[in-house]
C-alpha positions as a printed NumPy array, in Angstrom:
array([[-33.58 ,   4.657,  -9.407],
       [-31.024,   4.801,  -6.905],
       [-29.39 ,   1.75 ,  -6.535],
       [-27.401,   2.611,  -9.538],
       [-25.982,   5.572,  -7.827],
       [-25.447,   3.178,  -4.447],
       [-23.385,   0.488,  -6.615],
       [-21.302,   3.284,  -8.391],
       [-20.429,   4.687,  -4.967],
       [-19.379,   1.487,  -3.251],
       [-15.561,   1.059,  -5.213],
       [-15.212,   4.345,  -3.863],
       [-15.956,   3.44 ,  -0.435],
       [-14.143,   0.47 ,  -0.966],
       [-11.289,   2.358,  -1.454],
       [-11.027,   4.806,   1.437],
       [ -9.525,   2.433,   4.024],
       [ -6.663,   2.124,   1.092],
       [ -5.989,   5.791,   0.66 ],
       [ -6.211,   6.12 ,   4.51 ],
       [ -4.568,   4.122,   5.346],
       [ -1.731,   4.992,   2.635],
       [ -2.192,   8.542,   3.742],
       [ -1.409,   7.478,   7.803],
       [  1.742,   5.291,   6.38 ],
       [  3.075,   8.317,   3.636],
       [  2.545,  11.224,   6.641],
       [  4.25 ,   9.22 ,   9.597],
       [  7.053,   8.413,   6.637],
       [  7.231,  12.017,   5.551],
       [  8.212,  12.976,   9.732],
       [ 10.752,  10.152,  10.147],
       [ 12.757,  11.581,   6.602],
       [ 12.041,  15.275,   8.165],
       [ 13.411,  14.007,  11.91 ],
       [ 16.494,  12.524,  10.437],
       [ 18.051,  15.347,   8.726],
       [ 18.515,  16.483,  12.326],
       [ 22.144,  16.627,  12.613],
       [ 22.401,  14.686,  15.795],
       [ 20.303,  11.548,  14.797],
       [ 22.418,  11.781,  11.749],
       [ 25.671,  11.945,  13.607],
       [ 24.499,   8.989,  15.624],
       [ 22.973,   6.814,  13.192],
       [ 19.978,   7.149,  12.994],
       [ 18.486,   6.246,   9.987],
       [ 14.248,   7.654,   8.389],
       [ 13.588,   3.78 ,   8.259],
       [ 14.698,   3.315,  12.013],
       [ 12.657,   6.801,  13.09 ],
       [  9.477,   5.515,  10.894],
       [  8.928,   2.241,  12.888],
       [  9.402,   3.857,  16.44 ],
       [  6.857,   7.129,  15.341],
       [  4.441,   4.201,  13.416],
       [  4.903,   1.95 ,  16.52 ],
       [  3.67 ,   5.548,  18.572],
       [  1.05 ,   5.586,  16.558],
       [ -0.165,   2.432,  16.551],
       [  0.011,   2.324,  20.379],
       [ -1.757,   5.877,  20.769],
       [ -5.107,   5.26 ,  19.181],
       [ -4.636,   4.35 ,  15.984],
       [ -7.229,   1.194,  17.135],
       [-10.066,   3.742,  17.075],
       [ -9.101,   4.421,  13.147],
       [ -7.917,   0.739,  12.422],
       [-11.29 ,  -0.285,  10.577],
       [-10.891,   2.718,   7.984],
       [ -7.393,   2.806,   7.554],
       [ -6.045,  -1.123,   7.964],
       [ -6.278,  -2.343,   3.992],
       [ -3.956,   1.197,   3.214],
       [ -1.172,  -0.113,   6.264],
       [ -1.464,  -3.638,   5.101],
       [ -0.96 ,  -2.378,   1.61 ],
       [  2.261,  -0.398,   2.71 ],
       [  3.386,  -3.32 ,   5.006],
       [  3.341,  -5.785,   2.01 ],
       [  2.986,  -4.305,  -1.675],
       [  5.181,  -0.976,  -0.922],
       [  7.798,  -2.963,   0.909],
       [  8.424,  -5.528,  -2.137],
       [  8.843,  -2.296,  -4.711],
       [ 11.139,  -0.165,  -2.234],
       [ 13.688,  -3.569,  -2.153],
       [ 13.419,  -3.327,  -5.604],
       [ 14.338,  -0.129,  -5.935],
       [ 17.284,  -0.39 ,  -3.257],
       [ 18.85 ,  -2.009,  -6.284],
       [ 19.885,   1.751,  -7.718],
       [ 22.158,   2.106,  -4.788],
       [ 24.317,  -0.538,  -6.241],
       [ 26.353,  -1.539,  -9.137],
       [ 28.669,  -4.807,  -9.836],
       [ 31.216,  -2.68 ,  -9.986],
       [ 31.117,  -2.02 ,  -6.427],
       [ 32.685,  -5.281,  -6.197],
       [ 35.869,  -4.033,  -8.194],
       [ 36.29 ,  -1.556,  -5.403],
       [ 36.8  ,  -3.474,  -2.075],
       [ 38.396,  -6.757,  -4.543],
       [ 37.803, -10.714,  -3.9  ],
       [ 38.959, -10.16 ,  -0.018],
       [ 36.411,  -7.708,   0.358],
       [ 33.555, -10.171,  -1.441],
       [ 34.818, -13.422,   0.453],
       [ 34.889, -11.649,   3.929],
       [ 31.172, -10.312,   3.34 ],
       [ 30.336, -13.721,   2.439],
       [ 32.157, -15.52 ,   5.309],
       [ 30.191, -13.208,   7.94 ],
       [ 26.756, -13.745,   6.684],
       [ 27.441, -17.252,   5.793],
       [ 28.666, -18.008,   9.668],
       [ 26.567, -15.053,  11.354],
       [ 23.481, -16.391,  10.051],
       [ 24.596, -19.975,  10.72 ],
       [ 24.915, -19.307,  14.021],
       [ 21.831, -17.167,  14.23 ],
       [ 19.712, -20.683,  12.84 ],
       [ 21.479, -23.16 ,  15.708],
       [ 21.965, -20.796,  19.133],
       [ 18.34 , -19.085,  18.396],
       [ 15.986, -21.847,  18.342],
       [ 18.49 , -24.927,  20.468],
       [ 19.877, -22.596,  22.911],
       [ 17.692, -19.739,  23.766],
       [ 14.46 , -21.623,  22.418],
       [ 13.226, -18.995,  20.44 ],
       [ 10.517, -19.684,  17.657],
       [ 11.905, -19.687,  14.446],
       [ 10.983, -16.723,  12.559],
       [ 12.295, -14.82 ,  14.919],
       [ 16.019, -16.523,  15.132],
       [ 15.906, -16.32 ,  11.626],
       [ 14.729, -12.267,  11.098],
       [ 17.345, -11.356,  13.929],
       [ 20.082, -13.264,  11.819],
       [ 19.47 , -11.792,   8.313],
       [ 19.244,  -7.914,  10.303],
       [ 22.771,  -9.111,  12.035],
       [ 24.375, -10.651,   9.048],
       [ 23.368,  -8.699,   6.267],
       [ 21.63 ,  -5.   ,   6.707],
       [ 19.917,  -4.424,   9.245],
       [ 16.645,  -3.128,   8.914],
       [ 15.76 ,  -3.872,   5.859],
       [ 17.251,  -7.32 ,   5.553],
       [ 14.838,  -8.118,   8.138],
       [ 11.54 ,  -6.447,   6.076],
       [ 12.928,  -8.238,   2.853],
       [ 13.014, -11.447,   4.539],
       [  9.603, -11.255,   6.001],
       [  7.837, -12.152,   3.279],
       [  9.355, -15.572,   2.833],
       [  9.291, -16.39 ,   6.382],
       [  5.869, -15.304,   6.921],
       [  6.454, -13.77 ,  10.278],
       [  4.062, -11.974,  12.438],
       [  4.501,  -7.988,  12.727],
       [  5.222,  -8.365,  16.27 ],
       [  8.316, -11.046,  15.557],
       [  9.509,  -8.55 ,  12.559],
       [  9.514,  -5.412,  15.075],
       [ 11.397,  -7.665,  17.677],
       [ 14.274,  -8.17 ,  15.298],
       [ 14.149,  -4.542,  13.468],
       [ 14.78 ,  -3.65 ,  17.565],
       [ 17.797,  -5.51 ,  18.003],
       [ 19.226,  -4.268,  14.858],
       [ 18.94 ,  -0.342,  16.617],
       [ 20.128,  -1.163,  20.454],
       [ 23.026,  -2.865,  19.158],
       [ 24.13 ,  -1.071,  16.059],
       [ 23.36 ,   2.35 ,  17.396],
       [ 26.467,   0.743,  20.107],
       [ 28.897,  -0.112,  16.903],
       [ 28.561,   3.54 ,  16.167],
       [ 30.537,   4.594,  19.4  ],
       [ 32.502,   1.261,  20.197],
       [ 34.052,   0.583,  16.747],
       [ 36.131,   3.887,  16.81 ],
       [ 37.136,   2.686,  20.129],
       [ 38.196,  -0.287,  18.575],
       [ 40.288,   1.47 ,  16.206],
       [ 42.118,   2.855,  18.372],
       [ 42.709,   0.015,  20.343],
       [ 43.631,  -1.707,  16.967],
       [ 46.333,   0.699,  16.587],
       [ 48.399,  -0.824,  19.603],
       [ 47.299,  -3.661,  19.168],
       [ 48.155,  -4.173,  15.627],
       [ 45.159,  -7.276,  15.533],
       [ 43.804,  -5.417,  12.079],
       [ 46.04 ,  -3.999,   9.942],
       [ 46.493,  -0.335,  10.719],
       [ 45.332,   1.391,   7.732],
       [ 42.096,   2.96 ,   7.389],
       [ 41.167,   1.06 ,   4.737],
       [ 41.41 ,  -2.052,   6.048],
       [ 39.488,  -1.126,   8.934],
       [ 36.711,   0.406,   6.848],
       [ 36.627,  -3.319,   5.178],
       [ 35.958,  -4.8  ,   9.169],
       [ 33.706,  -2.225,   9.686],
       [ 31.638,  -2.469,   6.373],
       [ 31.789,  -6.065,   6.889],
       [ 30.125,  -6.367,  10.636],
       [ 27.899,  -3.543,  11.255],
       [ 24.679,  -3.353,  11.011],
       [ 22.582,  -1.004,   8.877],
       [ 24.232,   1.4  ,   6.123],
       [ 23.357,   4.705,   7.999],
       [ 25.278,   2.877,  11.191],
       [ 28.326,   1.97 ,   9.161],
       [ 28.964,   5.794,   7.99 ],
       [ 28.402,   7.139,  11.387],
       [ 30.907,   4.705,  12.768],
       [ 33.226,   5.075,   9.705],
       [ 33.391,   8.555,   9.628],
       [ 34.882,   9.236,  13.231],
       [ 37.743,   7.352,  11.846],
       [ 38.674,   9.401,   8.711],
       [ 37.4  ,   9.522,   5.13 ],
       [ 38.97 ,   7.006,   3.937],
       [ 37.46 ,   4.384,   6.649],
       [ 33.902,   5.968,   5.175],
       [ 34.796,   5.216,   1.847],
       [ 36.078,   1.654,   1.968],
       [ 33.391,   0.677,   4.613],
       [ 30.167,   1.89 ,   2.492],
       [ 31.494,   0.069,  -0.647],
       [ 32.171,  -3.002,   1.977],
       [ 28.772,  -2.63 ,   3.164],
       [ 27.166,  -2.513,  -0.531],
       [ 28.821,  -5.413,  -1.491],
       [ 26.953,  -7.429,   1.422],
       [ 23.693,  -5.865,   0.766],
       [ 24.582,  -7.038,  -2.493],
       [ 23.862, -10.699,  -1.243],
       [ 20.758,  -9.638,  -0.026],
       [ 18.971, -11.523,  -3.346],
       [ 20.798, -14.999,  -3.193],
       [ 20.226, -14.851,   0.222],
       [ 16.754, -14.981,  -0.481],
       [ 16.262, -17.327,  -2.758],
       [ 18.639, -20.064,  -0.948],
       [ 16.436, -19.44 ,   2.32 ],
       [ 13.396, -20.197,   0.516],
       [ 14.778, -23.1  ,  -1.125],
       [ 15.992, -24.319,   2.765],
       [ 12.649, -23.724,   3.818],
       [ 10.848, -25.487,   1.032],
       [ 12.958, -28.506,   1.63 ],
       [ 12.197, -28.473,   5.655],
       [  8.474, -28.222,   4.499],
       [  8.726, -31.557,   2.104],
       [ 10.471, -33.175,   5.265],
       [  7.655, -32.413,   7.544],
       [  8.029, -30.915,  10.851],
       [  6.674, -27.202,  12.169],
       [  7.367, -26.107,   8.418],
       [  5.084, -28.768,   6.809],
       [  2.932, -28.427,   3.547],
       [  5.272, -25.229,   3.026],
       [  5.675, -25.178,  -0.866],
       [  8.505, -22.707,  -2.269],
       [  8.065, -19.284,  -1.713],
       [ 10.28 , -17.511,  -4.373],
       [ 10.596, -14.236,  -3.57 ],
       [ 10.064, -12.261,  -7.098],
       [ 10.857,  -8.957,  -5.736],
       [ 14.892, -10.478,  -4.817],
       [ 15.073, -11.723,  -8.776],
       [ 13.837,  -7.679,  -9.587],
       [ 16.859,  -6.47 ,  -6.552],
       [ 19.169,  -7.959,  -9.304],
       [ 17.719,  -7.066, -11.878],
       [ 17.902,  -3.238, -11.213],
       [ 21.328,  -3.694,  -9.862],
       [ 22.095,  -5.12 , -13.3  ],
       [ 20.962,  -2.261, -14.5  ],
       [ 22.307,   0.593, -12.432],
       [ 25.604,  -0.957, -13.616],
       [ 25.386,   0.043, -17.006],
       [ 25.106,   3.897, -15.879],
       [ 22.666,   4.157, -18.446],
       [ 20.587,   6.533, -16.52 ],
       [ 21.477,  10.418, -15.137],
       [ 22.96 ,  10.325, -11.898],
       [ 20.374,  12.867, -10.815],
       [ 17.585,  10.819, -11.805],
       [ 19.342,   7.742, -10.292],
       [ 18.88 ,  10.908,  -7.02 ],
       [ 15.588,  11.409,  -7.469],
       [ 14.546,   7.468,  -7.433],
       [ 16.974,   6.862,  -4.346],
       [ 14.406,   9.79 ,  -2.783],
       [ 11.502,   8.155,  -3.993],
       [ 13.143,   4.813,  -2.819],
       [ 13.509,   6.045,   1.177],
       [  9.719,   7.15 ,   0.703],
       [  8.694,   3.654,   0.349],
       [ 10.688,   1.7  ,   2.48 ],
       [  9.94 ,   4.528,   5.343],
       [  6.205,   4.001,   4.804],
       [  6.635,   0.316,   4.493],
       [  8.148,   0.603,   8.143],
       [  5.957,   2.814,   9.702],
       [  2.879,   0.238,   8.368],
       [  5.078,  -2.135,  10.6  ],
       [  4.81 ,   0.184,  13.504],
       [  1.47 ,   0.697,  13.356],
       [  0.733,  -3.097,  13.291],
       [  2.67 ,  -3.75 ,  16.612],
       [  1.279,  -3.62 ,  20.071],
       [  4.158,  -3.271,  23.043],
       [  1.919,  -5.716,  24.519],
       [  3.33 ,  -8.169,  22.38 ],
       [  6.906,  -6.515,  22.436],
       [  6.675,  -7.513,  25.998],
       [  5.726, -10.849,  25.386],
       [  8.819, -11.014,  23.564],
       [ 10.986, -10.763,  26.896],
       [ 14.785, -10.342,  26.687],
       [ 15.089, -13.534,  25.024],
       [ 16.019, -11.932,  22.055],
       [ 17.657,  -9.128,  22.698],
       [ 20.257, -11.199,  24.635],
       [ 20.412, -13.043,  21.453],
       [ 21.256, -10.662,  19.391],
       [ 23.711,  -9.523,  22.197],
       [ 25.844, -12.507,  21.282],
       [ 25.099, -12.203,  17.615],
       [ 26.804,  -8.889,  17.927],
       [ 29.905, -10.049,  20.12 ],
       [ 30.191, -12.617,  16.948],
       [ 30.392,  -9.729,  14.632],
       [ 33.043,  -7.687,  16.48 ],
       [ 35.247, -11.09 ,  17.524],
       [ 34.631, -13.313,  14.343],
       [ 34.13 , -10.655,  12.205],
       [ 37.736,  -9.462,  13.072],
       [ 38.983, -13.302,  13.076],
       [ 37.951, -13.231,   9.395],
       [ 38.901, -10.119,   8.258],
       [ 42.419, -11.058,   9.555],
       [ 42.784, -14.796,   8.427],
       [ 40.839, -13.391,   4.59 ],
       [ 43.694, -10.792,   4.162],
       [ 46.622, -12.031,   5.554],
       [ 45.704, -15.849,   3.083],
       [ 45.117, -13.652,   0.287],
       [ 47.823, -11.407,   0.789]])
């Protein structure tokens, strides 16, 4: 008589260490969105994705292993399934006619600093400073692309470890958290200089074009004038833009290493579904079919995700393993960086001055 009652209680067992585990990820996510309305991590970058990683890497650190049993199926849940829906929904942040706004300079200089950033990310990272190749690869797309959550998006095609994924998501904060104070430097030194040209615009287009995350570009826009802002958000849209194809040709590249054997062998093609749905919402934010303060409410919804998709990535990381890590990488990324401010600027100038 009461092994019905047993089996009808079991899915509901079952399903604790999901909701816990969900419940950890949503209330570490709901402090990092709280913390960064502060007005000095705003005014220095720092974005609720960026807080939810350090407070879930806290946690994770601080005796979450006493919990893990109960709550690990919810953080794997966020890590994977929530992160895949937020990239999605990143889509309502842009249109296609974002593109109008910064022209074909502004499209072929976003493309010429991924294209090369990433490049170079692939040959110094694993032939010079021998680093495995997940990790070359996760610091490139977080240099040459957005930051943050380039690096989470590409994750899932690469396969990496949480502990190579919070490496690179690292790099992406030391060294754009230092564009935020050196690039109005720069501007200023751009001014005599004359190296740019002068106007804020076209310096919003360099900056847009080489910095890091989205929160990072504002901050470091902003101290130059509106205008600067402006130009470098819709700069910096555009090349989150190419987020999707990015994607999909990296999965190709690493489908075709698999087929020629080597470390990636027996890898079959990973498409990653979520980048085709990117577009797809993209397409459709274009059409301005929906309210802009719905459009709001989903961007909300939108941080939600992608905050508890990165404090799920905290949690899973030991600083144990951070320290395995050494400063391999993060002198890596050091010259990734220089690459952005000198090449970035070598493009910017050779793309408008050809054009113009």
């Amino acid at each position: 008589m009461n092994t019905p009652t047993l089996t009808a209680t079991r899915p509901a067992r079952t399903s604790l260490p999901l909701l816990a585990g969900l419940a950890l990820s949503a209330l570490i996510a709901a402090a990092a969105i709280a913390a960064a309305r502060i007005d000095w991590l705003q005014a220095h970058g720092f974005s609720a994705l960026t807080l939810a990683i350090v407070l879930g890497m806290l946690a994770g650190n601080l005796g979450y292993q006493r919990i893990a049993p109960s709550c690990a199926a919810g953080v794997n849940f966020s890590k994977q399934n929530l992160l895949r829906l937020g990239i999605i929904l990143y889509g309502f942040r842009l249109t296609f006619q974002d593109i109008g706004h910064v022209g074909l300079s502004g499209v072929l200089i976003d493309a010429m600093v991924l294209c090369s950033t990433f490049g170079m990310a692939l040959l110094l990272g694993t032939r010079v400073f021998k680093l495995d190749r997940e990790t070359a690869m996760l610091i490139g797309a977080g240099s040459s692309i957005c930051g943050a959550a380039a690096v989470m998006a590409t994750e899932p095609v690469l396969r990496a470890r949480p502990a190579q994924v919070t490496v690179a998501v690292a790099t992406v904060v030391v060294f754009g958290s230092l564009a935020i104070f050196l690039y109005p430097l720069l501007y200023q030194l751009n001014l005599h200089w004359q190296f740019l040209a002068a106007s804020p615009q076209a310096y919003g287009i360099y900056t847009g074009s080489t910095v890091h995350e989205v929160a990072q570009v504002v901050a470091a826009a902003r101290a130059i004038s509106p205008d600067a802002a402006n130009t470098a958000v819709i700069t910096k849209m555009v090349r989150v833009m190419m987020l999707a194809p990015f994607l999909m040709l990296l999965s190709a590249y690493l489908s075709r290493k698999g087929k020629a054997g080597g470390a990636a062998k027996g890898r079959g093609l990973a498409i990653p579904w979520f980048a085709f749905g990117f577009v797809a919402i993209v397409a459709f934010n274009s059409l301005s079919l929906l309210p802009a303060a719905l459009v709001s409410h989903v961007n909300d919804a939108d941080n939600v995700l992608l905050a508890m998709a990165m404090a799920a990535l905290g949690i899973s990381t030991h600083f144990s393993s951070l320290r395995t890590a050494g400063v391999k990488p993060l002198v890596f990324a050091a010259v990734l960086f220089g690459w952005l401010i000198a090449g970035g600027a070598m493009i910017n100038m050779l793309v408008l001055r050809w054009l113009a």
